[in-house]
MIDOSE-1310 file (N, C-alpha, C; in nm, 2 decimals, decimal comma, always signed):
residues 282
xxxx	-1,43/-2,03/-0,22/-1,32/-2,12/-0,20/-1,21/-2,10/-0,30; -1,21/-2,07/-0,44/-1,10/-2,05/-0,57/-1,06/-1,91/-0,48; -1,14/-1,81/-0,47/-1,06/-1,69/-0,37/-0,94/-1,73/-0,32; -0,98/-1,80/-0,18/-0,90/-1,80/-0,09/-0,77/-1,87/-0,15
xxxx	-0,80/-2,02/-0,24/-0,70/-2,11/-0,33/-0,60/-2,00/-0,36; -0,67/-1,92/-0,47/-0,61/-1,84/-0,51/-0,51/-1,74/-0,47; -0,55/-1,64/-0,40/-0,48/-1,57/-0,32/-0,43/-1,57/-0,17; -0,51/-1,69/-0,07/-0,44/-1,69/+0,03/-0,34/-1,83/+0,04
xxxx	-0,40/-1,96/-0,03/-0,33/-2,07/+0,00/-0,25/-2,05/-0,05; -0,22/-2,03/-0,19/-0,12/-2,08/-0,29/-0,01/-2,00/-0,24; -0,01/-1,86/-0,24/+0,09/-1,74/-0,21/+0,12/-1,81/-0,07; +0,09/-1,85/+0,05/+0,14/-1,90/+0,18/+0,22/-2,06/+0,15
xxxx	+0,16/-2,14/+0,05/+0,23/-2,23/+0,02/+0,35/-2,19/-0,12; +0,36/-2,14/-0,17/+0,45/-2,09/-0,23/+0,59/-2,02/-0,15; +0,53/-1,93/-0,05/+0,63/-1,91/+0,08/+0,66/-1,99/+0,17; +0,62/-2,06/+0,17/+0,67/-2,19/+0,24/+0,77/-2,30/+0,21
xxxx	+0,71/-2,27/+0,07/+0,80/-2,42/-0,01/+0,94/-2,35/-0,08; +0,97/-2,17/-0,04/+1,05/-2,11/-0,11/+1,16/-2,11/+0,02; +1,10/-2,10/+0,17/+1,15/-2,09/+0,28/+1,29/-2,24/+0,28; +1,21/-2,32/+0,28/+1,27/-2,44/+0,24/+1,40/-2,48/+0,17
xxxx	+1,42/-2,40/+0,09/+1,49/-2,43/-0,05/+1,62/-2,29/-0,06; +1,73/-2,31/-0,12/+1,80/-2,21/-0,11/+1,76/-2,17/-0,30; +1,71/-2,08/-0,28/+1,69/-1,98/-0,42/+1,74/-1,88/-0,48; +1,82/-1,86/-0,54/+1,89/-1,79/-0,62/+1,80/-1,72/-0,74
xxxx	+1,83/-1,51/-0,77/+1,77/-1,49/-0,88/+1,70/-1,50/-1,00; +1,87/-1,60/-1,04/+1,83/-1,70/-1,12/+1,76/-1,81/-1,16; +1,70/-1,86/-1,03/+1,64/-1,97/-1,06/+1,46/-1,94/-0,99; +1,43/-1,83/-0,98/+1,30/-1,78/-0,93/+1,25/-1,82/-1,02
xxxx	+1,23/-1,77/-1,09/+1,16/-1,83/-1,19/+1,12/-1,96/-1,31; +1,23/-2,04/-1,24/+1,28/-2,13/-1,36/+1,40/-2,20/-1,29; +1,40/-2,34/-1,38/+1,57/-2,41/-1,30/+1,51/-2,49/-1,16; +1,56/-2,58/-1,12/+1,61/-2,65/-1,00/+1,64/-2,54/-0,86
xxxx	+1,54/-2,59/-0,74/+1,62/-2,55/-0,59/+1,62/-2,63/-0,53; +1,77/-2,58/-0,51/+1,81/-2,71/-0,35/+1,75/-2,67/-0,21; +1,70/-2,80/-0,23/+1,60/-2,81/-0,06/+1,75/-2,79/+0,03; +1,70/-2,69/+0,11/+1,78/-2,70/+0,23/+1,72/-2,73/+0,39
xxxx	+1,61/-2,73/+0,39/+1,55/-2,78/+0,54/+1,54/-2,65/+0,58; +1,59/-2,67/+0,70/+1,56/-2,54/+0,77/+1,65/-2,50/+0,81; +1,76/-2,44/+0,70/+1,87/-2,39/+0,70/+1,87/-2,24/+0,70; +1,76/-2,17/+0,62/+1,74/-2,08/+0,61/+1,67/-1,99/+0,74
xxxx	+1,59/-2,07/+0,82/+1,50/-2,03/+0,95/+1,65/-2,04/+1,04; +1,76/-2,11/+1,04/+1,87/-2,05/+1,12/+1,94/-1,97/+1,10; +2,00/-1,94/+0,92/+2,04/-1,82/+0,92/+1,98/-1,76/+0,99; +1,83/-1,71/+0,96/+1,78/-1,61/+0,99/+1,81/-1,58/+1,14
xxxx	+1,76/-1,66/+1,22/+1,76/-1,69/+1,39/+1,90/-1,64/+1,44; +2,03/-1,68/+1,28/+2,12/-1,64/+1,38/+2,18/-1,47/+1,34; +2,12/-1,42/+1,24/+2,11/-1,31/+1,22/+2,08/-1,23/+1,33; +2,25/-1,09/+1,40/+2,19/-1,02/+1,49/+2,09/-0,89/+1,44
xxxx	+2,09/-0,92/+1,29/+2,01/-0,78/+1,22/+1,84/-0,80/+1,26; +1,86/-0,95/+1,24/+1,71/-0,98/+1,31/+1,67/-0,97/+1,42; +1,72/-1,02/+1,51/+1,71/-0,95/+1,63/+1,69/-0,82/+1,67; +1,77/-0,74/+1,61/+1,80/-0,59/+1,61/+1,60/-0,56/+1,57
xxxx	+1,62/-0,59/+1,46/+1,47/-0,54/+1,40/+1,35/-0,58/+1,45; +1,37/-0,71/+1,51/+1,23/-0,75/+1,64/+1,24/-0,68/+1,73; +1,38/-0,63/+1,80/+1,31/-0,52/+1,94/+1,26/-0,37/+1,89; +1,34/-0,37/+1,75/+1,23/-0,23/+1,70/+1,10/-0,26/+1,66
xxxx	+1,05/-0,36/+1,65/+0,94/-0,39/+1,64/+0,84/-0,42/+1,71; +0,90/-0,46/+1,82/+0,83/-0,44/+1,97/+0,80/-0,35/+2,00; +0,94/-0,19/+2,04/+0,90/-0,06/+2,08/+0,78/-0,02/+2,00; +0,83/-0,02/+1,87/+0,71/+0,06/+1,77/+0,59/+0,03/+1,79
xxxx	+0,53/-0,12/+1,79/+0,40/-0,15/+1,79/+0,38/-0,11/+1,96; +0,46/-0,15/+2,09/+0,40/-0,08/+2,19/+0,38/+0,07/+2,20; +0,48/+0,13/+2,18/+0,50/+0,24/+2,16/+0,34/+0,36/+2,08; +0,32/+0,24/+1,96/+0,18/+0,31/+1,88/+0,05/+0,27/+1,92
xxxx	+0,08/+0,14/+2,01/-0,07/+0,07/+2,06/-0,09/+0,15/+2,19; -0,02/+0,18/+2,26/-0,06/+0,27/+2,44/-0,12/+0,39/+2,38; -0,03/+0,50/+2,28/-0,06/+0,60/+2,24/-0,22/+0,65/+2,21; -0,17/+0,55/+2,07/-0,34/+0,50/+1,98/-0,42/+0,46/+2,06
xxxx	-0,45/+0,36/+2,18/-0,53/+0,34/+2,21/-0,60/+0,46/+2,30; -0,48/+0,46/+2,39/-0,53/+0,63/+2,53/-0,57/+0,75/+2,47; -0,57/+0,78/+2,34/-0,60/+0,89/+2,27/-0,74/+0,85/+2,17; -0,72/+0,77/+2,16/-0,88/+0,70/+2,11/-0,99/+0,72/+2,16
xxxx	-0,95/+0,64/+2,32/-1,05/+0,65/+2,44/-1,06/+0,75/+2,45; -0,98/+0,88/+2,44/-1,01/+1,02/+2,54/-1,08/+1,05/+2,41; -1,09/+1,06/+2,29/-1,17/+1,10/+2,20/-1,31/+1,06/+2,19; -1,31/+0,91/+2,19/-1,41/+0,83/+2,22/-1,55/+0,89/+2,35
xxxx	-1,46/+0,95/+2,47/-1,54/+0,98/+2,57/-1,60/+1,11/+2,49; -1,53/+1,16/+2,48/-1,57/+1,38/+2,41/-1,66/+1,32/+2,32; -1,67/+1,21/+2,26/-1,76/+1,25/+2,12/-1,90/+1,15/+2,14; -1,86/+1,10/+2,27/-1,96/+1,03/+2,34/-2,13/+1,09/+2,38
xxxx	-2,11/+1,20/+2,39/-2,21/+1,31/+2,41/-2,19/+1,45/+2,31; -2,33/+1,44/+2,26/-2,32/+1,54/+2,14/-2,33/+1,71/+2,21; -2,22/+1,72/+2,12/-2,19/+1,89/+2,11/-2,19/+1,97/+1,99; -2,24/+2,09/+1,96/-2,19/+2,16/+1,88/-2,07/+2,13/+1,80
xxxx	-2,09/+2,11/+1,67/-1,97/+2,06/+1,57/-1,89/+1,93/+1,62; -2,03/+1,88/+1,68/-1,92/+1,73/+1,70/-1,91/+1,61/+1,56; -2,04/+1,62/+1,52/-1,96/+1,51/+1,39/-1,92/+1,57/+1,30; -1,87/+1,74/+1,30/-1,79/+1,74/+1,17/-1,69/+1,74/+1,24
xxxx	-1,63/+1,72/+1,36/-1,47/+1,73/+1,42/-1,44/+1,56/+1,41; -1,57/+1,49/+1,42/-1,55/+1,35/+1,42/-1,51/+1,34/+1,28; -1,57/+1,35/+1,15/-1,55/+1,35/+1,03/-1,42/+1,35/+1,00; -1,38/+1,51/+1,05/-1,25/+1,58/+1,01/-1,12/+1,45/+1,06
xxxx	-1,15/+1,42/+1,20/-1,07/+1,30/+1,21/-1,01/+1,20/+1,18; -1,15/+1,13/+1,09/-1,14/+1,05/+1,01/-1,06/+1,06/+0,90; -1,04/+1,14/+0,90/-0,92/+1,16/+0,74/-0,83/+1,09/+0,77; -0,73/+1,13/+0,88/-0,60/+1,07/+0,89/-0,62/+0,92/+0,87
xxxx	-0,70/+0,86/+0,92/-0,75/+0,68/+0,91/-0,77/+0,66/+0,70; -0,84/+0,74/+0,67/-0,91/+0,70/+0,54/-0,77/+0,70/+0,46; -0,71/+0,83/+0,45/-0,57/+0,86/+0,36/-0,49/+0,75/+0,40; -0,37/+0,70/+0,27/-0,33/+0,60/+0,23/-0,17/+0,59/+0,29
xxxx	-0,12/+0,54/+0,38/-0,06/+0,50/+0,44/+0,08/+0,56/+0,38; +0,08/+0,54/+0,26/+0,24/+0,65/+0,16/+0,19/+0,77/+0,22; +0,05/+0,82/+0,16/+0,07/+0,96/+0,20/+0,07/+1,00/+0,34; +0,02/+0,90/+0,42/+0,07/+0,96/+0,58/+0,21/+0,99/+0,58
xxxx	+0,27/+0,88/+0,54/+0,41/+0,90/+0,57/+0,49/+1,00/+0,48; +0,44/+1,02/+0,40/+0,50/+1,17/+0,34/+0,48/+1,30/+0,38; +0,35/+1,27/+0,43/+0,33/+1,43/+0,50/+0,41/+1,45/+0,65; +0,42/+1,33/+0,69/+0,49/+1,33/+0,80/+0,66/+1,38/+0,77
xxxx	+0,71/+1,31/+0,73/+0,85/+1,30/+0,62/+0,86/+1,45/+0,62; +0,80/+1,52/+0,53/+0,81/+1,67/+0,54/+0,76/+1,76/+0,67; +0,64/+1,71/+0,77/+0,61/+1,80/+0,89/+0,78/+1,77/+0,95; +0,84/+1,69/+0,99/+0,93/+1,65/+1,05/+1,08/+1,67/+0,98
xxxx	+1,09/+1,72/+0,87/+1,23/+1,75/+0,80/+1,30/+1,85/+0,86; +1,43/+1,86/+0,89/+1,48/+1,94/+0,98/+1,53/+2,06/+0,91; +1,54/+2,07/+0,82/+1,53/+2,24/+0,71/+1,42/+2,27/+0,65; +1,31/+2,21/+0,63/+1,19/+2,28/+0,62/+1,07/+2,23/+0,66
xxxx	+1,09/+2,15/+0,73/+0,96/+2,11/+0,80/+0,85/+2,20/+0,88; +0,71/+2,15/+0,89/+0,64/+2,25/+0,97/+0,68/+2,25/+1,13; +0,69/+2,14/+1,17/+0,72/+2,12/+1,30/+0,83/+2,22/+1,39; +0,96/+2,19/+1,30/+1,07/+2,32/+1,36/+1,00/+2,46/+1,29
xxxx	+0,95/+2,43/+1,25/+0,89/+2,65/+1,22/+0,83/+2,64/+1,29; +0,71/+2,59/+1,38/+0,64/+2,60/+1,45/+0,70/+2,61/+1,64; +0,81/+2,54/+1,65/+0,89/+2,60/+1,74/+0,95/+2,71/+1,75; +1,04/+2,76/+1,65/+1,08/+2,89/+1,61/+0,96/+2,98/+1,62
xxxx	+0,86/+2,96/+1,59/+0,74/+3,06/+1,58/+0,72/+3,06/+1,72; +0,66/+3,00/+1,81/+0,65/+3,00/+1,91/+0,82/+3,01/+2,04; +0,91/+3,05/+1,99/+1,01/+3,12/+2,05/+1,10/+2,97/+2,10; +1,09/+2,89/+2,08/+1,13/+2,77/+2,13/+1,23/+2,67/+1,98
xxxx	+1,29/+2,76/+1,96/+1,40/+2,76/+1,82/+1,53/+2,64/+1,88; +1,52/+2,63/+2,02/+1,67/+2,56/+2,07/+1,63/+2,46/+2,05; +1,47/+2,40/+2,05/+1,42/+2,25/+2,05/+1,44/+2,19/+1,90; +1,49/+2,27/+1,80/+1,42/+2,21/+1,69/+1,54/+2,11/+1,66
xxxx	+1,50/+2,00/+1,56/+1,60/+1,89/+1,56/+1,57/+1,85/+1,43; +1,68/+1,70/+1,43/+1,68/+1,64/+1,27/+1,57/+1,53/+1,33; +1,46/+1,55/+1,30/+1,41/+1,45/+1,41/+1,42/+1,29/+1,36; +1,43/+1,31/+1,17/+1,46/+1,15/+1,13/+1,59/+1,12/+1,08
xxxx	+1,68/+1,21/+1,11/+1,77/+1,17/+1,07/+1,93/+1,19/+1,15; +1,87/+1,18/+1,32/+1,89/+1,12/+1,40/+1,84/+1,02/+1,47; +1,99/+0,91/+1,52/+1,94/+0,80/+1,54/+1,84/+0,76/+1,66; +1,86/+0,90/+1,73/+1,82/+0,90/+1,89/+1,69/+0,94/+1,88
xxxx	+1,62/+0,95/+1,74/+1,49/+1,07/+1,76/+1,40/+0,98/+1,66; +1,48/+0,88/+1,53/+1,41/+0,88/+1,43/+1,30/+0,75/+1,42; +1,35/+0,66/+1,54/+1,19/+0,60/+1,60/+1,08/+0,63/+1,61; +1,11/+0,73/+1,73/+1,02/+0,86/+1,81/+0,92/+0,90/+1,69
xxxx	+0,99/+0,90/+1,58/+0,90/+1,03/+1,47/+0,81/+0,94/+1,36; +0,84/+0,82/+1,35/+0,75/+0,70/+1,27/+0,67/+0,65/+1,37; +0,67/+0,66/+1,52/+0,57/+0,57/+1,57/+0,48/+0,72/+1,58; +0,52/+0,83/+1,62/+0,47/+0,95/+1,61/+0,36/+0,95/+1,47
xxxx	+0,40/+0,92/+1,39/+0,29/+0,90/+1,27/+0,21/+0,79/+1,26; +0,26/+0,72/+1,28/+0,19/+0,61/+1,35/+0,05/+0,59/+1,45; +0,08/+0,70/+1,53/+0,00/+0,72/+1,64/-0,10/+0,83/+1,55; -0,08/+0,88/+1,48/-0,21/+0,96/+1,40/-0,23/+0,90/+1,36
xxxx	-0,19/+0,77/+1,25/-0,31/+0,70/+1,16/-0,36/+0,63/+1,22; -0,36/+0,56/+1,37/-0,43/+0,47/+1,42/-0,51/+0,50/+1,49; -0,51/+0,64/+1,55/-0,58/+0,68/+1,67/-0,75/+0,72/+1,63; -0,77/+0,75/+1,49/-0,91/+0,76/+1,46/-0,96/+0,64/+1,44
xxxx	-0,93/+0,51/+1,39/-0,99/+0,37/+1,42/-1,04/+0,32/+1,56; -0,93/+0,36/+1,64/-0,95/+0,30/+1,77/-1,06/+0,43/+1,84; -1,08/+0,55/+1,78/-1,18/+0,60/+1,85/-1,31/+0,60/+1,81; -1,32/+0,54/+1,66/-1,44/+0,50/+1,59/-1,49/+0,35/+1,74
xxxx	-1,40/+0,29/+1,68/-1,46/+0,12/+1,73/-1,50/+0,15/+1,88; -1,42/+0,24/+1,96/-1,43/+0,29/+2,13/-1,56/+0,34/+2,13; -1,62/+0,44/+2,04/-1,73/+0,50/+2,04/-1,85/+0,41/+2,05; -1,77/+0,32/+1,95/-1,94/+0,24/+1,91/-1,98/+0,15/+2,07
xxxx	-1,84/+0,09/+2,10/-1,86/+0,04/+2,22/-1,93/+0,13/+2,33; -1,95/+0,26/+2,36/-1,94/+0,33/+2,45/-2,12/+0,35/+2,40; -2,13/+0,35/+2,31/-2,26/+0,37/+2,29/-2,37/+0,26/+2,31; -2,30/+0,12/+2,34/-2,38/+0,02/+2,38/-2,41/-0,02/+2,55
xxxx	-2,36/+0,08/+2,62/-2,37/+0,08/+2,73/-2,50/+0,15/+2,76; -2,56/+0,10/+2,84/-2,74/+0,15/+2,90/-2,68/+0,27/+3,02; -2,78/+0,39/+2,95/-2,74/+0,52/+3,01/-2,82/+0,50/+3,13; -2,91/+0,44/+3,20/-2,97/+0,41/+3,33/-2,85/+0,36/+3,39
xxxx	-2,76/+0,28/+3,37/-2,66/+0,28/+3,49/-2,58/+0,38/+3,52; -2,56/+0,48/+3,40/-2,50/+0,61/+3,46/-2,58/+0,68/+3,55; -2,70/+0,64/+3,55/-2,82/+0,78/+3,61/-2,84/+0,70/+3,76; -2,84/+0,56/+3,75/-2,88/+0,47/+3,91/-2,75/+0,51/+3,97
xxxx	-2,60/+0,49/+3,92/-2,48/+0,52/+3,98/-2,46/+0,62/+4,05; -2,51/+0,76/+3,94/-2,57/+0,90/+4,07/-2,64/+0,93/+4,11; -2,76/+0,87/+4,11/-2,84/+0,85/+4,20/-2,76/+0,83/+4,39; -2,66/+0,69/+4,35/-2,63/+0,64/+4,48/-2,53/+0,70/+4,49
xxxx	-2,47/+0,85/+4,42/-2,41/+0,91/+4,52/-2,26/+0,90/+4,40; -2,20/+0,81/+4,30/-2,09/+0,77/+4,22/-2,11/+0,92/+4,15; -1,98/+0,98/+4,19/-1,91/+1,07/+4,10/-1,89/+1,06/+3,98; -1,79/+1,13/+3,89/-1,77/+1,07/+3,72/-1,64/+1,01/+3,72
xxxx	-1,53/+1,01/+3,82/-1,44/+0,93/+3,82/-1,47/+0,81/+3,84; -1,57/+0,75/+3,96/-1,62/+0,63/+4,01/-1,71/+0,56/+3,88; -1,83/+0,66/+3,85/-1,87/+0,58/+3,74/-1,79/+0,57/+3,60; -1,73/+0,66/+3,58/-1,58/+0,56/+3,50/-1,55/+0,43/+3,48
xxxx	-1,48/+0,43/+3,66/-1,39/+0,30/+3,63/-1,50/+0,18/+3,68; -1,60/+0,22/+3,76/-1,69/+0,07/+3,79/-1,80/+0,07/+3,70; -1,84/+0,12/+3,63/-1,90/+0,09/+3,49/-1,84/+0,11/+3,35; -1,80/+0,22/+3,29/-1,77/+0,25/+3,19/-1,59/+0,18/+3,14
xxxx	-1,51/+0,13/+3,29/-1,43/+0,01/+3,21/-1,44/-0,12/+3,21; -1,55/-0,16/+3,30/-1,57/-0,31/+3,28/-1,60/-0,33/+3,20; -1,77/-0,27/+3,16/-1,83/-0,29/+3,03/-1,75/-0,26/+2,90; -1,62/-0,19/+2,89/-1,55/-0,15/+2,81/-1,46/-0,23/+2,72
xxxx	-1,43/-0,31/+2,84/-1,33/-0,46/+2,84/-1,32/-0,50/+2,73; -1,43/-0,59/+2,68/-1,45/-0,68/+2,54/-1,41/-0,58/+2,44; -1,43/-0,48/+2,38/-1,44/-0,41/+2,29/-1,27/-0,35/+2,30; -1,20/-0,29/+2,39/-1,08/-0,32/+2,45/-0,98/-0,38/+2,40
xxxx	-1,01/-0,49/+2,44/-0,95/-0,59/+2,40/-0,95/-0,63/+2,27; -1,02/-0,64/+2,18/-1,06/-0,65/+2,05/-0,97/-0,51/+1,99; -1,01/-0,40/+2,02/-0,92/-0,24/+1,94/-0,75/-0,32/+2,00; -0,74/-0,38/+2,08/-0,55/-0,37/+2,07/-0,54/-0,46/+2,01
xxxx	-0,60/-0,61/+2,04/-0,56/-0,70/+1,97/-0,62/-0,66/+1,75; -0,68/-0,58/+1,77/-0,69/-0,53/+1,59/-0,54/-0,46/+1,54; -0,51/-0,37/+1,66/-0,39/-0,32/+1,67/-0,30/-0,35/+1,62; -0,25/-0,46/+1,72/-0,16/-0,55/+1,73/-0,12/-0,59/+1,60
xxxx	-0,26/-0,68/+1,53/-0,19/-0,77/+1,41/-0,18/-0,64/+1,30; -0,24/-0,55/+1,31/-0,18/-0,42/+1,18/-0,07/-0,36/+1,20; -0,05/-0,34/+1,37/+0,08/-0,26/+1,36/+0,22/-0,33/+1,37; +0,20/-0,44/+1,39/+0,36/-0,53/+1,43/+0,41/-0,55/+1,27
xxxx	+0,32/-0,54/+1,18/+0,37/-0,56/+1,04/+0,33/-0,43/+0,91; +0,34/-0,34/+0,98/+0,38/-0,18/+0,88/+0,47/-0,21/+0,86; +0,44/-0,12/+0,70/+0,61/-0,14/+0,65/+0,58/+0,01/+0,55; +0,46/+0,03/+0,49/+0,51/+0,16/+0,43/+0,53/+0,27/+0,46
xxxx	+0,46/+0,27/+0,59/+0,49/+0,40/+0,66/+0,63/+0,45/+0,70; +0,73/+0,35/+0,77/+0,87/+0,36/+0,82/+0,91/+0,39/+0,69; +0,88/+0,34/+0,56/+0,93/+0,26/+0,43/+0,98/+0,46/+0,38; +0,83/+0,52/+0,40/+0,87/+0,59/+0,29/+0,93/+0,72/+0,40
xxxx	+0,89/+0,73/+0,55/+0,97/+0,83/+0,60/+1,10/+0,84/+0,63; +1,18/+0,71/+0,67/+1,32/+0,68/+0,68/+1,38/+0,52/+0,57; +1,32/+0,47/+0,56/+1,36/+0,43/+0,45/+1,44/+0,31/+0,53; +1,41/+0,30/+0,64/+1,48/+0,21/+0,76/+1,62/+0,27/+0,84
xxxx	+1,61/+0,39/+0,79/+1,79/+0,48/+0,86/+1,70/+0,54/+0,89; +1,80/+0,63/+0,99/+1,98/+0,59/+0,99/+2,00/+0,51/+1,08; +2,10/+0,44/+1,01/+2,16/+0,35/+1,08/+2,09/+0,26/+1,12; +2,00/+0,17/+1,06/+1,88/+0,06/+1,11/+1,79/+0,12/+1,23
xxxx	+1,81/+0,29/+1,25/+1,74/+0,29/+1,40/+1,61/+0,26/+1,39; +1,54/+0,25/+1,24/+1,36/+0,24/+1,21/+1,36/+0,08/+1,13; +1,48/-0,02/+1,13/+1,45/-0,15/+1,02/+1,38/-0,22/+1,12; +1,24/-0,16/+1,14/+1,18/-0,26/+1,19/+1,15/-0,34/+1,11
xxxx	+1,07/-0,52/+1,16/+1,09/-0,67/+1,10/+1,04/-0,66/+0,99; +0,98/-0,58/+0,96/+0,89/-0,58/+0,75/+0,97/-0,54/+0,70; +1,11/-0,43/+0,72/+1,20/-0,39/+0,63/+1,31/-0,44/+0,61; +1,34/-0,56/+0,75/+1,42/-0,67/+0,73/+1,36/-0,74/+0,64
xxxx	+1,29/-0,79/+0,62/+1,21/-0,87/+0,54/+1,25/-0,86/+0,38; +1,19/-0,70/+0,39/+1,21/-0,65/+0,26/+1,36/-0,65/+0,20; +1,41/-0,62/+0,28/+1,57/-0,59/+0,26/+1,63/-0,69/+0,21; +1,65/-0,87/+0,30/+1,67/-0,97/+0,25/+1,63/-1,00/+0,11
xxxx	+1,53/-1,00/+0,09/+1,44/-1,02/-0,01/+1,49/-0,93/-0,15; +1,50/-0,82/-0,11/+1,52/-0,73/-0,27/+1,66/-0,66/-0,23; +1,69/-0,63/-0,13/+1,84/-0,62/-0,11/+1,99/-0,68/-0,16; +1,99/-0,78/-0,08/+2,06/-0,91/-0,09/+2,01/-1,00/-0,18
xxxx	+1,91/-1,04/-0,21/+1,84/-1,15/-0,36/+1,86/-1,32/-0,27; +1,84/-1,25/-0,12/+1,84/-1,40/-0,07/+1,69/-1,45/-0,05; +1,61/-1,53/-0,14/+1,47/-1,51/-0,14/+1,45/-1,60/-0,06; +1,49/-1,74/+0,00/+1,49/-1,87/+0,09/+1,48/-1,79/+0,21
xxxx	+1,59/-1,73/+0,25/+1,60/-1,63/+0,40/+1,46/-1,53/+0,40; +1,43/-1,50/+0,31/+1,36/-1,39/+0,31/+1,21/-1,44/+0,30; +1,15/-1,55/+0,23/+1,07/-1,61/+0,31/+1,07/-1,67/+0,43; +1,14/-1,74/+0,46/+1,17/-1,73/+0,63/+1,12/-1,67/+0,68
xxxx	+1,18/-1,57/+0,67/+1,17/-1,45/+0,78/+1,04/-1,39/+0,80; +0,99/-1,37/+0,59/+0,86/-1,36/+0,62/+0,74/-1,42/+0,70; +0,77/-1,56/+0,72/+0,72/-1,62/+0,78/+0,68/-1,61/+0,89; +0,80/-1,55/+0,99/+0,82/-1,57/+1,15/+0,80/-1,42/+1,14
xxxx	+0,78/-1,34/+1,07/+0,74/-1,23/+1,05/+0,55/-1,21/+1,07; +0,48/-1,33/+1,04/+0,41/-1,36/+1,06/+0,30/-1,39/+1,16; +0,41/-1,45/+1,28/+0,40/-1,52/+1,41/+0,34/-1,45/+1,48; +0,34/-1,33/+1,50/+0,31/-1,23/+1,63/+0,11/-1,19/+1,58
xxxx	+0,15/-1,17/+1,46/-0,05/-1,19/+1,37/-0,07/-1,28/+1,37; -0,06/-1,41/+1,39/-0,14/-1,48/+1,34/-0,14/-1,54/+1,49; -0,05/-1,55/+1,54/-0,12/-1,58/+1,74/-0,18/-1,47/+1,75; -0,26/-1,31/+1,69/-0,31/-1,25/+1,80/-0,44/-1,27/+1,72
xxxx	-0,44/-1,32/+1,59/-0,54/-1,30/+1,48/-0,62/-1,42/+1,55; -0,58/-1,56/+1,63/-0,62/-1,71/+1,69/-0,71/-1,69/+1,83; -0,62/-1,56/+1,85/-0,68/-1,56/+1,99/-0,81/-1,49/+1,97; -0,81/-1,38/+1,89/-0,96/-1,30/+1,84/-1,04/-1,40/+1,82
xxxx	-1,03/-1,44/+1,72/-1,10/-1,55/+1,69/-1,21/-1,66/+1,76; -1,10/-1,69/+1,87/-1,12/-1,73/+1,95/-1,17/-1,69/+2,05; -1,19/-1,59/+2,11/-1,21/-1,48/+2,20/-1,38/-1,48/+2,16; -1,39/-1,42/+1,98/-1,53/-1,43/+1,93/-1,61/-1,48/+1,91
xxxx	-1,56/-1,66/+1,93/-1,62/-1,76/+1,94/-1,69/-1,79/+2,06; -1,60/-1,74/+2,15/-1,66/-1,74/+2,29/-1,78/-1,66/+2,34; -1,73/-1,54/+2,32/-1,86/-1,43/+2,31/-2,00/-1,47/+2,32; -2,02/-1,53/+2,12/-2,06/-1,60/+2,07/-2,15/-1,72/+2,15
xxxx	-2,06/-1,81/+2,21/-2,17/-1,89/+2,29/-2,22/-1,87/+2,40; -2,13/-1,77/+2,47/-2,19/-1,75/+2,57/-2,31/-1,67/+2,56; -2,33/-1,54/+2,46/-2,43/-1,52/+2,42/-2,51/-1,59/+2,37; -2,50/-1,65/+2,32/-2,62/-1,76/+2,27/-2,66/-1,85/+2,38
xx	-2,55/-1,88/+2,51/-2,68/-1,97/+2,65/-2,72/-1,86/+2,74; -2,68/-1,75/+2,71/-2,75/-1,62/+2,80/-2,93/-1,61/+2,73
């Protein structure tokens, strides 16, 4: 209980009671704030920068959750059945998940730099020299190339959690299914995605609340440019906050920054509870 006091309430009531209040530099720490109500939650609301940064935060997190997930599953199925060098390919995987979210984004930052990155030599090498681009520092490309990293650090989690699921399924219904004749397309989709569902559901909704609120990864490959094409909602956040020194707005924001985790973090929850009893009258 002092834990949570500690580190979860007080920091959420602290943000709260800072949301409230118009706060000035100088008075963070010290001095009188004027309560303003919820003056600050309309700036923000009427901020078109905020807006701007929720539909990049939309693309991104959809954009990295279809990817991540459909590449998970297809990994998930291959490593479903042992092969030659399969848990050291599984191992090797794992890296991109384990390494630390700066360094993804730095190695990315440089595969992707448009004078020496590995990516355009690798075109050039392979004869395809007309493709190569600035890829982050154009505005048309430099989404594309953070959710692109994106989709590497997430795609080994979602093929761990897929696996484990895949492994609780009773291999007698693969074997009764061809028995009666079900191909591997058929036993697919009428056993291997029903049973798949719950577990499913759980990898996007885990998704969800980690990817709608990255912030180091954009942070350290574009820095939110050019031209806001990457300020997705954590670097608005940030930006208010240590930018501008408007820290009332900028808890706000943190706040509603919040919203999209913590309705998907209720519904898990909730979802597990269910599970839960229904397991327990089964």
């Amino acid at each position: 209980m002092t834990f949570l006091a500690v580190f979860l309430a007080y920091p959420l009531f602290y943000n709260v009671r800072t949301s409230v209040h118009d706060v000035r530099l100088s008075q963070l720490l010290g001095g009188s704030w004027q309560f303003n109500g919820l003056d600050n939650y309309r700036a923000v609301l009427d901020d078109p920068a905020f807006w701007h940064s929720v539909r990049l935060s939309v693309v991104f997190t959809l954009g990295s959750l279809v990817f991540q997930f459909s590449i998970g599953f297809a990994l998930a199925l291959l490593f479903a059945r042992p092969f030659p060098l399969g848990g050291l390919l599984r191992s090797l995987l794992l890296v991109a998940w384990l390494l630390p979210p700066v360094v993804s984004g730095t190695l990315f930052r440089w595969l992707l730099d448009a004078e020496s990155g590995a990516y355009n030599a690798l075109l050039e090498a392979v004869g395809l020299g007309s493709l190569s681009h600035d890829w982050l520092t154009d505005p048309s490309t430099s989404l594309a190339g953070v959710v692109f990293a994106n989709i590497w650090v997430g795609v080994p989690f979602n093929m761990l959690l897929l696996l484990v699921g895949l492994h609780t399924i009773d291999p007698q219904l693969y074997e009764a299914a061809a028995i009666d004749g079900a191909g591997p397309w058929q036993r697919f989709r009428r056993i291997t995605l029903p049973l798949m569902r719950p577990v499913s559901v759980t990898v996007l909704l885990l998704g969800l609340i980690y990817t709608f609120k990255v912030f180091d990864t954009v942070f350290v490959m574009t820095g939110g440019g050019p031209v806001d094409s990457t300020r997705v909602l954590s670097l608005y956040v940030y930006e208010v906050f240590f930018r501008f020194f408007r820290f009332g707005q900028g808890a706000a924001a943190g706040l509603l920054l919040l919203v999209v985790p913590l309705l998907a973090g209720v519904f898990y929850v909730r979802r597990l509870r269910r599970e839960e009893t229904t397991g327990g009258a089964a």
